[in-house]
C-alpha positions in Angstrom: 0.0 0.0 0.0 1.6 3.7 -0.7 2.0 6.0 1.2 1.3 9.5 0.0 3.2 12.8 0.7 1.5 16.1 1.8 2.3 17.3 -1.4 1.0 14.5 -3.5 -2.6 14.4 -2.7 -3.3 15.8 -6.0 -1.8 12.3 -7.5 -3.2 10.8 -4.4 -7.1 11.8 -5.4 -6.6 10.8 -9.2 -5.4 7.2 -8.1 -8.3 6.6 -5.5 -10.8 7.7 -7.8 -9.3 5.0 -11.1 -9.0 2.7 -8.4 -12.9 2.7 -7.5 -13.6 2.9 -11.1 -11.8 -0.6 -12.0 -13.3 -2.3 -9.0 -17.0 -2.0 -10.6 -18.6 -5.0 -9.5 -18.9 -8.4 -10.9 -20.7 -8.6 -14.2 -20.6 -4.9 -15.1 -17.9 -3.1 -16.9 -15.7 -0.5 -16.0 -16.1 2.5 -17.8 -12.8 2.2 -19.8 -12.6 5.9 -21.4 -12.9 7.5 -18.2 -10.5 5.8 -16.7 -8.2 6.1 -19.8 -9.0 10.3 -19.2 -7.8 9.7 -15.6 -4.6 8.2 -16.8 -3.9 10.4 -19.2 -4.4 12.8 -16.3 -2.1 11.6 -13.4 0.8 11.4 -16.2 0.4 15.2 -16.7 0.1 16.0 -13.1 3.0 14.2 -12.1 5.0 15.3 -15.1 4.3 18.8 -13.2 4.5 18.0 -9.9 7.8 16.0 -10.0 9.8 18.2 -12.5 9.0 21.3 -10.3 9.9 19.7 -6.6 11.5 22.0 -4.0 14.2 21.7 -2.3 12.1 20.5 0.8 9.9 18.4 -1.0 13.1 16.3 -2.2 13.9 16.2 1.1 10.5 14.5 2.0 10.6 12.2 -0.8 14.7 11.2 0.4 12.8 10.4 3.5 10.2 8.2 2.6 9.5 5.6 4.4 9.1 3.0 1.3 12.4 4.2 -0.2 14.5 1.0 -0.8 17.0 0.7 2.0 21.3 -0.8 1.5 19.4 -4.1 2.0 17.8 -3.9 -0.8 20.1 -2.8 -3.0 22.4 -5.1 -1.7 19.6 -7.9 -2.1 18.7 -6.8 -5.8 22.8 -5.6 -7.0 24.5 -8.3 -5.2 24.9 -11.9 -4.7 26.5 -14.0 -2.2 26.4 -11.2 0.1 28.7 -12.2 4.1 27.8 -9.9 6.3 29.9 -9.1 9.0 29.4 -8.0 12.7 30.8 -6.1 15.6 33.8 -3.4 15.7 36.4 -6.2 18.0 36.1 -3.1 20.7 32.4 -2.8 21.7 29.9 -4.3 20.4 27.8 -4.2 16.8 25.8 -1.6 15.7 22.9 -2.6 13.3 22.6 0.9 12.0 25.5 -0.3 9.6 25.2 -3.5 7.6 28.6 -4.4 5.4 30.2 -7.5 4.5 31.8 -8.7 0.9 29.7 -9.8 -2.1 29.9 -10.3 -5.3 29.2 -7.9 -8.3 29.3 -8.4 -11.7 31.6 -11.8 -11.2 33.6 -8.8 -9.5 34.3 -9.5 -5.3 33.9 -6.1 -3.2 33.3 -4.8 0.2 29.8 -3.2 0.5 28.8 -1.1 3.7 25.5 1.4 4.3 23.5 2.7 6.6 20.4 0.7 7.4 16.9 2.7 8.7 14.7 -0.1 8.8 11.3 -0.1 8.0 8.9 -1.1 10.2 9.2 1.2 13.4 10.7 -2.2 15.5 13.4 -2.3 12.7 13.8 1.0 12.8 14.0 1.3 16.9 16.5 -1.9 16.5 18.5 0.5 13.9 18.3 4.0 16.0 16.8 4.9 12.5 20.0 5.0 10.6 21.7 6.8 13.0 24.9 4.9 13.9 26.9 5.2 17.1 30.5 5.0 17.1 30.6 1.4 17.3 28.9 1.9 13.7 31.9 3.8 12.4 34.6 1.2 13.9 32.9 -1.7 12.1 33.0 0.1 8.8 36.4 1.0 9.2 37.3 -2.6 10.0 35.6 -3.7 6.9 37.1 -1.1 4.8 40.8 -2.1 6.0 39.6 -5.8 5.1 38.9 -4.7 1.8 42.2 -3.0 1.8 43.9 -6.4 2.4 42.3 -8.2 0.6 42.8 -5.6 -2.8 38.5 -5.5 -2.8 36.8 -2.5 -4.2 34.4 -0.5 -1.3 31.1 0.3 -2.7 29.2 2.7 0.3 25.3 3.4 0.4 24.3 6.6 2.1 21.6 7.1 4.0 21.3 8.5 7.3 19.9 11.5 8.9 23.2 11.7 11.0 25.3 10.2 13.7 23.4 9.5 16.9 24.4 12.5 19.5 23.7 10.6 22.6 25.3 10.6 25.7 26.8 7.5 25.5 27.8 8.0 21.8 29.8 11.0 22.7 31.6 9.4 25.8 32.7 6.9 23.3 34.4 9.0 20.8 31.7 9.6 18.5 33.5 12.2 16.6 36.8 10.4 16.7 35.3 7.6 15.5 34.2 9.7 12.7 37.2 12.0 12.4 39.5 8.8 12.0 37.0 7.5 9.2 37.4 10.5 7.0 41.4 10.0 7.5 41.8 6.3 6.6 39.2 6.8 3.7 41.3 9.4 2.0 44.5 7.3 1.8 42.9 3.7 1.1 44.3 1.9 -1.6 41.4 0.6 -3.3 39.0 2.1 -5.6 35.9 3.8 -3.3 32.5 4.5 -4.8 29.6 6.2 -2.7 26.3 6.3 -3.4 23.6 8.7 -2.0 20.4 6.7 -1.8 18.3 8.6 0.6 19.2 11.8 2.9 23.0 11.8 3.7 23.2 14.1 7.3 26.6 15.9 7.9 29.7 14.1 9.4 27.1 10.6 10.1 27.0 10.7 5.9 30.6 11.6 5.4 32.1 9.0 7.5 31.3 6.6 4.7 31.5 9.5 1.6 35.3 10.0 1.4 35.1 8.6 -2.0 36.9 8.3 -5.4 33.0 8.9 -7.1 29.9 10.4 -5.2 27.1 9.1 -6.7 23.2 10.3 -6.1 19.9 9.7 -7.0 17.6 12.2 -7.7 15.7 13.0 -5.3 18.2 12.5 -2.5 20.2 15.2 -0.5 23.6 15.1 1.4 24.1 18.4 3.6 26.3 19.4 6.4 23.0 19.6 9.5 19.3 19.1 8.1 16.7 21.3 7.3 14.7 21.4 10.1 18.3 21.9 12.3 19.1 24.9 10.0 15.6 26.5 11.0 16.4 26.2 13.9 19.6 27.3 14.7 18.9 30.5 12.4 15.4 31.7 13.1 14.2 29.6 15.7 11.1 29.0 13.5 9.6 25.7 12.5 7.8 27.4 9.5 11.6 28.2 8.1 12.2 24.5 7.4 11.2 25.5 3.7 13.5 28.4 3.5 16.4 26.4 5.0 16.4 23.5 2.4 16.9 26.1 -0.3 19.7 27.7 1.4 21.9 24.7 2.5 22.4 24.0 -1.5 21.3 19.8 -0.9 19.7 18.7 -3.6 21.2 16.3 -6.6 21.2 19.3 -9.0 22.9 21.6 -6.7 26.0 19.5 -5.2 26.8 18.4 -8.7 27.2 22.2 -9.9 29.3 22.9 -6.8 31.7 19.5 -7.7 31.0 17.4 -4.6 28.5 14.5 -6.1 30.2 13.3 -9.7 26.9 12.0 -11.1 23.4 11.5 -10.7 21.0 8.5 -11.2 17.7 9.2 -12.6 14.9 8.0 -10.0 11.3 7.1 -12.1 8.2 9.4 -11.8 7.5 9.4 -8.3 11.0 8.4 -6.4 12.8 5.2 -5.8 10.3 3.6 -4.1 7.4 3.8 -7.3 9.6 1.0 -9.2 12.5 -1.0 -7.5 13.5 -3.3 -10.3 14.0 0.8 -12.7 16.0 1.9 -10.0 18.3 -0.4 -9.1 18.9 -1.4 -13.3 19.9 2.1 -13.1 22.1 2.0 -10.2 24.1 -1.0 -11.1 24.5 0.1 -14.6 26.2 3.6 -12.9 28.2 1.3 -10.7 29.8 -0.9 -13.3 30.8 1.9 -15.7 32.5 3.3 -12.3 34.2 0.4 -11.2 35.7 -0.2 -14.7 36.7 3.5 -14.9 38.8 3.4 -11.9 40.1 -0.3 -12.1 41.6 1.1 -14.9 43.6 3.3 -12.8 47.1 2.9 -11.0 47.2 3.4 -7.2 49.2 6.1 -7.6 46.9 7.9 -10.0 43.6 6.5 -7.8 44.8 8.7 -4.7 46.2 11.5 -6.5 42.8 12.3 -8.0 41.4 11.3 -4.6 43.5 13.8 -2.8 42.7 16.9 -5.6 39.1 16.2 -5.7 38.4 17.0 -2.1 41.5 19.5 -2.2 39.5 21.5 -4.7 36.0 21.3 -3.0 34.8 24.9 -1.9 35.5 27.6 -4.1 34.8 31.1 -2.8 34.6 34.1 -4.5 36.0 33.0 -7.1 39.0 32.0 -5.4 39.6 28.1 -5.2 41.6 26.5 -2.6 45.4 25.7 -2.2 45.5 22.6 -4.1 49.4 21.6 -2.0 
């Protein structure tokens, strides 16, 4: 059963009322050319609706609760999928999920964030919020892969890291800090993939990558909207105003050079047709992984090093590349 956005309920009213039209009862038929009219209808409305999305209302859709989660990419993209558990320090955290599989015939290292989707998964989760724990597993797997000469393929999707108590008194932003470190000197090729919403340091801990990839209707920012309204205005009804400013969406962070390409989601987001969305993101995967398999190590983190080197132009002025 879907579930409908606020701002979907004009889609939401066309699809009720061909719904009640083709369920005419047994014996009678169903008035075929109005329902063809309704069609014809919903495909303009969401031709409209979807190409003219706001900032915030990509941020809804990132966040919806049908969007297909890492499992299910990992499920539909990969076979053979060992997943591993526990960071050898404290314990595991569920809010990551990672373990080698295979891809194309190819063997990697895949790790994401994992929401859940019924609210027990999502409690059993923290809602895709990792602790630090979370981190240290990935960072174990990523060094595995480093070992072992495996590509790491990343899936992004968290609101942030969880800002607990007990997450800070065990080194959440070390934990994160050392991440960003390791990632930028590994020597295997690293491919990140926005899927949902990627939330400040929580997404970059697994986005220090040789390719940022994003679907459409995702967004990676440094604090979310609804943080930014805060912070600034201490207004609720700012949310809006704040998703514009932070620069989030698909469209934006490839114009400012931090995502290298975008995925095309179908009419309606991710979740409206699972077997169009992931064709499209293994297809974007495998060019990738070809592309920088072709490259030497020493080429692999020199471009590594001068792609984050040259992030953040301002005024013009870009920054010291050395």
């Amino acid at each position: 059963m879907r579930d409908y956005l606020e701002f979907e309920k004009p889609i939401r009213e066309i699809e009720e009322k061909i719904e009640k039209l083709a369920s005419v009862p047994a014996g009678k038929s169903a008035p075929q050319e109005e329902i063809r009219k309704l069609r014809m209808k919903l495909a303009q409305v969401e031709d409209t609706l979807y190409n003219k999305l706001t900032p915030w209302q990509r941020t809804q859709l990132a966040r919806h609760p049908q969007r297909p989660s890492t499992l299910d990419y990992i499920s539909y993209l990969f076979r053979d999928f060992c997943e591993f558990h526990g960071d050898r320090s404290f314990g595991d955290d569920r809010a990551i999920v990672g373990g080698f599989a295979r891809f194309n015939d190819r063997s990697i290292m895949v790790i994401g964030h994992q929401k859940g989707k019924t609210l027990k998964e999502r409690m059993q989760r923290n809602f895709g919020m990792p602790n630090p724990e979370g981190y240290r597993k990935a960072l174990r797997l990523m060094r595995m892969a480093e070992k072992f000469g495996r590509p790491i393929v990343t899936f992004i999707d968290t609101p942030g890291a969880y800002p607990g108590i007990g997450a800070e008194e065990r080194g959440q932003a070390e934990a994160i800090a050392r991440n960003l470190f390791v990632m930028s000197r590994l020597a295997v090729p690293i491919i990140s993939i926005i899927i949902g919403e990627g939330g400040s340091g929580g997404a970059l801990a697994l986005g220090v990558s040789d390719r940022v990839l994003m679907l459409e209707h995702g967004v990676y920012s440094v604090i979310s909207p609804e943080g930014c309204a805060a912070i600034l205005w201490d207004d609720p009804t700012k949310v809006p105003d704040a998703a514009a400013a932070l620069k989030m969406t698909a469209k934006d962070l490839v114009d400012l050079h931090i995502v290298d390409e975008v995925i095309p989601e179908p009419v309606g987001g991710a979740h409206r047709n699972l077997n169009a969305i992931t064709d499209r993101v293994a297809k974007s995967l495998s060019n990738q992984l070809s592309q920088l398999n072709d490259l030497s190590l020493l080429l692999l983190l020199s471009q590594r090093d001068q792609k984050y080197r040259s992030i953040g132009a301002v005024n013009g002025l870009t920054p010291i590349s050395q």
